[in-house]
matplotlib code that plots the C-alpha trace (Angstrom):
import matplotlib.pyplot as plt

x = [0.0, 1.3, 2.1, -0.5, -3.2, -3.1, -3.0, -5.8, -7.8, -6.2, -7.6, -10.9, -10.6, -9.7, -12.6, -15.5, -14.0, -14.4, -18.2, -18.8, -17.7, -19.8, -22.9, -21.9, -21.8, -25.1, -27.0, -26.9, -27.9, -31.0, -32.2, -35.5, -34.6, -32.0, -29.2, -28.2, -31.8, -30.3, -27.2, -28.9, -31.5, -31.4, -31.2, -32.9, -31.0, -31.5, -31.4, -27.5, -26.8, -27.9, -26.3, -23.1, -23.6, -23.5, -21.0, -18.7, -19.5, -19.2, -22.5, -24.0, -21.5, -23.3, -23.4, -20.9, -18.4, -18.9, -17.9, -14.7, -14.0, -14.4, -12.2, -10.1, -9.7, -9.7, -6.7, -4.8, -6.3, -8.9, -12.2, -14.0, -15.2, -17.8, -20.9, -21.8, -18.1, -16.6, -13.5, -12.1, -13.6, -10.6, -10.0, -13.4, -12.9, -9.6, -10.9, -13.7, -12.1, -9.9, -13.0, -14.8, -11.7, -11.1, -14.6, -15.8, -12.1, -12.8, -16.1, -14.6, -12.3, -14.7, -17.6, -14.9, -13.9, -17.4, -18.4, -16.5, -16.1, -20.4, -20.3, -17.7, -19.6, -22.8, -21.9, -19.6, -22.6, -25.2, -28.8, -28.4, -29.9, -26.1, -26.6, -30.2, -29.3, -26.4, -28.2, -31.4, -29.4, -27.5, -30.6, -31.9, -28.4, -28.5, -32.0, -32.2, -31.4, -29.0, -30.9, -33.6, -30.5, -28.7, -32.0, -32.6, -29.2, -29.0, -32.5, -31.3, -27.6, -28.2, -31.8, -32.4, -29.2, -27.1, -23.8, -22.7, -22.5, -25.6, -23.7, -20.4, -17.2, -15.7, -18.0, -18.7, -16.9, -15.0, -11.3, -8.7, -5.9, -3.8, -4.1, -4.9, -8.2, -9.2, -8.4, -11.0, -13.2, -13.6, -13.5, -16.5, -18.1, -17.1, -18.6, -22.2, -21.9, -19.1, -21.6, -23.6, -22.1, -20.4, -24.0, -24.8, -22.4, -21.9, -24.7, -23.6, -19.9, -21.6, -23.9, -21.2, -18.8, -21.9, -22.6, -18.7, -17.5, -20.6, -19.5, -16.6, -17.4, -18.7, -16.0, -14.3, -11.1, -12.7, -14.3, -10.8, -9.0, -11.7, -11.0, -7.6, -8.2, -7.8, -9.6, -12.6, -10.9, -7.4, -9.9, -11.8, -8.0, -5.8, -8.1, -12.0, -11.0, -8.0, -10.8, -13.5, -12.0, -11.5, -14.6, -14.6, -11.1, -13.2, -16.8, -13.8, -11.8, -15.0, -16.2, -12.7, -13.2, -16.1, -14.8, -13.6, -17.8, -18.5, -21.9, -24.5, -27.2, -24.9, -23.0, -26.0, -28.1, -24.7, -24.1, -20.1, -18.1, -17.4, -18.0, -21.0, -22.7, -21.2, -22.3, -25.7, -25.6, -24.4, -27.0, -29.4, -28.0, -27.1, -23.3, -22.4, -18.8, -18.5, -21.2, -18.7, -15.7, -16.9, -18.5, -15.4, -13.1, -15.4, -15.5, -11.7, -11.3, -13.4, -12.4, -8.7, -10.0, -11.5, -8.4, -6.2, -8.4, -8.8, -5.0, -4.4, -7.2, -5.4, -2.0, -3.9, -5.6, -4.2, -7.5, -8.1, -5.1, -5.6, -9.2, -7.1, -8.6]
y = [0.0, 3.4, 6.6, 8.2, 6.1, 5.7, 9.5, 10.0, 7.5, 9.4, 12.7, 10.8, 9.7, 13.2, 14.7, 12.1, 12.8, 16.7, 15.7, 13.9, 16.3, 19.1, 16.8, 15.6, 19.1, 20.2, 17.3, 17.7, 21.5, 20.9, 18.4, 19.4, 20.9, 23.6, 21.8, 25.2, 24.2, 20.6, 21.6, 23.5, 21.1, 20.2, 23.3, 27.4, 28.9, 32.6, 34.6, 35.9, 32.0, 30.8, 33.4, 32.4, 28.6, 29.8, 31.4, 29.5, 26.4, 28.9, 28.8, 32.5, 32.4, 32.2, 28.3, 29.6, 30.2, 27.9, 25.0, 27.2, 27.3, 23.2, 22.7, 25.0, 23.1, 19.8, 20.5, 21.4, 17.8, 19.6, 18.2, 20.4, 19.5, 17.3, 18.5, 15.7, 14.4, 18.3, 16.5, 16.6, 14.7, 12.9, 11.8, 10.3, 8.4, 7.4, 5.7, 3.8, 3.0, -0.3, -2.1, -1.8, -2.6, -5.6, -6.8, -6.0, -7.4, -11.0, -11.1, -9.9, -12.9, -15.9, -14.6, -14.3, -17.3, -19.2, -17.0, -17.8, -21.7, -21.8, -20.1, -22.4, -25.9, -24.3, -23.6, -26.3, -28.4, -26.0, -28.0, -30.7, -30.6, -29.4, -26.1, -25.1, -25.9, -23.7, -21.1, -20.6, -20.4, -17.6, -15.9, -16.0, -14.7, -11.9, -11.0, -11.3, -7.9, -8.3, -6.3, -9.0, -11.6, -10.0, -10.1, -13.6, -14.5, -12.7, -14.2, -17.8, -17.5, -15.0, -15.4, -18.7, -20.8, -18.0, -19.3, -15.7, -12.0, -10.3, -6.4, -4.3, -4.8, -6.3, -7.6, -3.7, -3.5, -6.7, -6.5, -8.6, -10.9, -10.1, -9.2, -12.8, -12.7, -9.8, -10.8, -13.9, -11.5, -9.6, -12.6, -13.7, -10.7, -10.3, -14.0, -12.7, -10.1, -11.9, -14.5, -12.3, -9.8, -13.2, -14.6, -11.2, -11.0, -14.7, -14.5, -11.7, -13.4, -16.6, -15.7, -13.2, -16.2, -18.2, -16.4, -15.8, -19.8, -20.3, -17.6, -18.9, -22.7, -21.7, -20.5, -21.8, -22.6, -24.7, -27.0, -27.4, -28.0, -30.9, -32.2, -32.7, -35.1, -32.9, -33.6, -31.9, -30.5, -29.6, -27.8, -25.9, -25.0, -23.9, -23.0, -21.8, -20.0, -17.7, -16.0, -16.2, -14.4, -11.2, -10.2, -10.6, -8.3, -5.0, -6.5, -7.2, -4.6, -2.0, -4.5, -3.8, -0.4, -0.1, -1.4, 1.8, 2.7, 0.3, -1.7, 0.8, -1.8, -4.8, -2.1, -1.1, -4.0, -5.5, -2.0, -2.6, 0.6, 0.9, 3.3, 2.3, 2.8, 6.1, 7.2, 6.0, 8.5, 11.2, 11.1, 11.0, 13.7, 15.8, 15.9, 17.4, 17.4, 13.9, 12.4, 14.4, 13.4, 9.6, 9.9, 11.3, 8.8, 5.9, 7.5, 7.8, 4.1, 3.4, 5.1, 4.3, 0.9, 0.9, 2.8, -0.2, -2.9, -1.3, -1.4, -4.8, -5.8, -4.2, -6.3, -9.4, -9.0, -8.1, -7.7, -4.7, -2.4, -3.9, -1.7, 1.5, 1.2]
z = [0.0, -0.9, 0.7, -1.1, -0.6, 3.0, 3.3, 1.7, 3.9, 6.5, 5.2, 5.0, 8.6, 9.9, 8.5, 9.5, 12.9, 12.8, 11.1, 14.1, 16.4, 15.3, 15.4, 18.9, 20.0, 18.5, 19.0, 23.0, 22.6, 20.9, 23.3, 25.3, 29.2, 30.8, 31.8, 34.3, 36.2, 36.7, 37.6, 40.2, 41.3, 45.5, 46.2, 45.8, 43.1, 42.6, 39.3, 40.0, 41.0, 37.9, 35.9, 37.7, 37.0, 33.1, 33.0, 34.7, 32.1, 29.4, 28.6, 29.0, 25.2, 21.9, 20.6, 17.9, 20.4, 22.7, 19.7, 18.7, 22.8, 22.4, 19.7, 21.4, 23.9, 22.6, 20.8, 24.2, 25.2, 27.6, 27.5, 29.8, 33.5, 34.2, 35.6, 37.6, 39.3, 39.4, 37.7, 34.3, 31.7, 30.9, 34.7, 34.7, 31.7, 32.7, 35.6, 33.8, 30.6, 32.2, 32.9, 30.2, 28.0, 29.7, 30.3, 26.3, 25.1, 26.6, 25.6, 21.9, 22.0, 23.0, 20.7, 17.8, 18.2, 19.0, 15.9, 13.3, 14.5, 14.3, 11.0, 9.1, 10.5, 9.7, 6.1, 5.7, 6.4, 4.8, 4.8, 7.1, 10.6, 11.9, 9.8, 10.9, 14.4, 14.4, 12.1, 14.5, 17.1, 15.7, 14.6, 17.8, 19.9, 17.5, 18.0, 21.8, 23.5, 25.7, 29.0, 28.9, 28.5, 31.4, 33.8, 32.6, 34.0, 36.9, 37.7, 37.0, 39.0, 41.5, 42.6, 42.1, 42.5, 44.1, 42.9, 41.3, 42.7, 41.4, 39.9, 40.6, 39.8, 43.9, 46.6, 48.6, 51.9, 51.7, 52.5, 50.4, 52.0, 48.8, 45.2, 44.1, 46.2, 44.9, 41.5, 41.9, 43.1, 40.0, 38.0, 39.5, 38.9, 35.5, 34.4, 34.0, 32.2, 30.2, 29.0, 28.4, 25.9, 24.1, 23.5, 22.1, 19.7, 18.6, 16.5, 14.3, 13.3, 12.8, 10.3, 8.7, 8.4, 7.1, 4.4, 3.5, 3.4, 1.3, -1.2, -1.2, -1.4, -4.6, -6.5, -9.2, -7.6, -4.6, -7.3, -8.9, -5.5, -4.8, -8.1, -7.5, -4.9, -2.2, 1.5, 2.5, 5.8, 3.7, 1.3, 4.3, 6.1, 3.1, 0.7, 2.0, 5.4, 4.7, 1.7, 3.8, 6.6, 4.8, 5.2, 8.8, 9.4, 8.7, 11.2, 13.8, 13.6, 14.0, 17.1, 18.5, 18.3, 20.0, 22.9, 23.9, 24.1, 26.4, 26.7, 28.1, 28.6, 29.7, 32.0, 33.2, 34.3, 36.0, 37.3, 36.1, 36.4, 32.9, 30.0, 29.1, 32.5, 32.5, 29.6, 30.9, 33.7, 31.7, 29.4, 32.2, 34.3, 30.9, 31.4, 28.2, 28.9, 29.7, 26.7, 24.7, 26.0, 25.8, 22.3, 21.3, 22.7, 20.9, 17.9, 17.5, 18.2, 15.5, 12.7, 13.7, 13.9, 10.3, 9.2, 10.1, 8.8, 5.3, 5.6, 6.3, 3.8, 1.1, 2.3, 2.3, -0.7, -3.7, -5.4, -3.4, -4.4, -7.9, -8.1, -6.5, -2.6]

ax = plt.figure().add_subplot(projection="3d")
ax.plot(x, y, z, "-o")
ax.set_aspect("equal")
plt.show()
């Protein structure tokens, strides 16, 4: 891949990342409410309090200045203070971002894995009982919302059997002999809402991979390879996966990216101190700092995300550079 070509997806990337910034700084402006009355709720505000409250967020300014103030800003790596924690935006993401990395980056790896394993078997064995099993089961991960999955488990193995901490991150109050203890601690919280963000997103790389291997399997060179002599498993390994998994580098790559976001309705129901629930109670409480700050940070990670996996599509397929990018 040339110079030239990867600075102009990187031209392309810079600018769907200002786009995004002006709409994530209008979009929160034009939503219904005064966020100075909410920052001022719990208590009697007078006029000259309110008017204080405004201008110390900056905004008794016009909306035009208040975005050239934000990009201002942003380019000295300030994101503003958030109205709910009184800290900057950046040390509140800072502290929630390790959980949710880790907690969304397991649950990445098993579902990828699961995934594509469900979608080659299913298409590998496309209209016997294996394949509609595997198929409906698919269908139906990827159709189940994942709040009504999350109550569903923490009904079945914290209610009912009461083998598994019911939400948080560490058992509140509880005092660790060493790190290892506390280590098993979080594991255990973290299997619930583990399983349950891999069921969610199994379902979307097994049909992917489904309907790539069977595109594939059709090709002219697969029918040659069998004719040839060769086995039905050396024809899956050497010649139907490596093409069918291009397709999947850009879906991955983008899911990886995302982490960053977090899971709002996973995090949420679990109550795991993460992005996602975060952004939850930004959104709820009108923190336009912190939505910001957090939209911001997801959007970066994806379009650097899709950056990368455009060029390594283009390194492992030929066919790509060959029609210019």
């Amino acid at each position: 891949m040339d110079k030239k070509r990867i600075a102009k997806k990187l031209v392309y990337a810079f600018i769907t990342i200002f786009f995004v910034l002006l709409f994530n700084f209008f979009l929160f402006r034009v939503l219904p409410g005064d966020i100075v009355s909410m920052l001022s709720r719990g208590g009697k505000a007078t006029p000259e309090m309110l008017a204080n409250i405004r201008k110390m967020y900056g905004l008794d300014l016009p909306w035009y200045q208040q975005f050239f103030v934000y990009l201002k800003n942003l380019s000295a790596g300030d994101l503003g203070v958030s109205f709910m924690y009184k800290k900057p935006v950046l040390d509140v993401i800072g502290a929630r971002i390790l959980p949710t990395v880790v907690l969304l980056g397991v649950a990445e790896i098993f579902a990828i894995l699961i995934g594509i394993v469900f979608g080659i078997v299913s298409a590998w064995k496309r209209g016997k009982a294996l394949d509609t099993g595997l198929l409906s089961t698919s269908l139906l991960l990827y159709s189940m919302p994942t709040f009504w999955l999350g109550m569903m488990l923490i009904l079945i193995f914290c209610v009912y059997l009461k083998v598994l901490p019911i939400s948080g991150m560490v058992t509140p109050g509880r005092l660790f002999v060493d790190q290892w203890a506390q280590l098993q601690d979080i594991l255990r919280h973290m299997i619930l809402p583990m399983i349950c963000l891999t069921l969610g997103m199994i379902g979307e790389y097994a049909i992917t991979m489904r309907s790539t291997v069977i595109d594939v399997l059709s090709e002219d060179y697969i029918t040659t390879a069998k004719a040839k002599g060769f086995s039905d498993g050396y024809v899956l390994r050497r010649h139907a996966m490596p093409n069918a998994m291009l397709p999947m580098i850009t879906l991955i790559a983008i899911n990886l990216g995302m982490i960053v976001g977090g899971a709002i309705q996973v995090e949420t129901v679990f109550s795991w101190p993460g992005l996602g629930s975060l952004m939850y109670n930004a959104l709820v409480n009108r923190d336009y700092p912190l939505l910001q700050g957090v939209f911001l940070l997801s959007t970066v990670a994806v379009v650097f995300a899709n950056f990368l996996s455009d060029i390594l599509y283009e390194m492992v397929d030929p066919r790509v550079r060959s029609m210019g990018g």
